[in-house]
N, C-alpha and C positions, 0 to 999 in steps of 0.2 A: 903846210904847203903841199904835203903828198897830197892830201885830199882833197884842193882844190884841181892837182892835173887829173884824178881819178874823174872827178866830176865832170872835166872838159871831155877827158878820154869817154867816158859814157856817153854825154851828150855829142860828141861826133858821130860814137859808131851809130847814134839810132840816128843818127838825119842820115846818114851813111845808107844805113838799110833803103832798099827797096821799097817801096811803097806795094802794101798790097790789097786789093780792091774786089771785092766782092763782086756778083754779076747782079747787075742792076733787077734781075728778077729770083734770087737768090730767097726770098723770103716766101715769093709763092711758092717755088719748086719745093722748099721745105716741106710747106704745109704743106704740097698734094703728099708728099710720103709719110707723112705723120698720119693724113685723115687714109690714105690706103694699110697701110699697117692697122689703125683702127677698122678700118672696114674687114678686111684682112680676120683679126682677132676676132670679131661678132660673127662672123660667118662661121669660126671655126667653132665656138661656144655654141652658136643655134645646130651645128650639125650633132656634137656631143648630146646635146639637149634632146635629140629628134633620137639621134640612136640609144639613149636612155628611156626613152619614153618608150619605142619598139619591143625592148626586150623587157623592159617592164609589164606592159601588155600582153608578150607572148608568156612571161611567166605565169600571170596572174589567168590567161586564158587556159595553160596547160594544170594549172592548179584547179580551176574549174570543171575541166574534163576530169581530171584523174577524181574529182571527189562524185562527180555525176556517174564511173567506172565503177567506185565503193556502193554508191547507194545501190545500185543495180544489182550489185551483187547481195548485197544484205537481204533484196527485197525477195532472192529467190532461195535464201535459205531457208 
């Protein structure tokens, strides 16, 4: 018997509750912040990628001068 007033007592409170209701455009809005977070994320990855690339470049050009430095030097001993 407790357990059938538990059950009533349940099923009261939830028709009790409120009803609550999404906004009818609630699914686009989502997605625009999902595909801007992704846009967001790519942007920041191609900037990494560009200032990887940069100093990659100035290495490998500052490694070229200092070996073009060496040779110059060897040529006038």
């Amino acid at each position: 018997m407790n357990e059938g007033l538990k059950d009533k007592g349940l099923k009261r409170a939830i028709k009790e509750q409120p009803q609550f209701r999404l906004s009818t455009n609630f699914t686009f809005r989502t997605m625009q912040k999902v595909e801007e977070a992704a846009r967001l994320h790519e942007k920041k990855i191609e900037q990494r990628t560009l200032w990887a690339t940069i100093i990659a470049s100035l290495l490998l050009l500052a490694s070229g001068i200092a070996e073009i430095g060496r040779a110059s030097c060897r040529e006038r001993v």
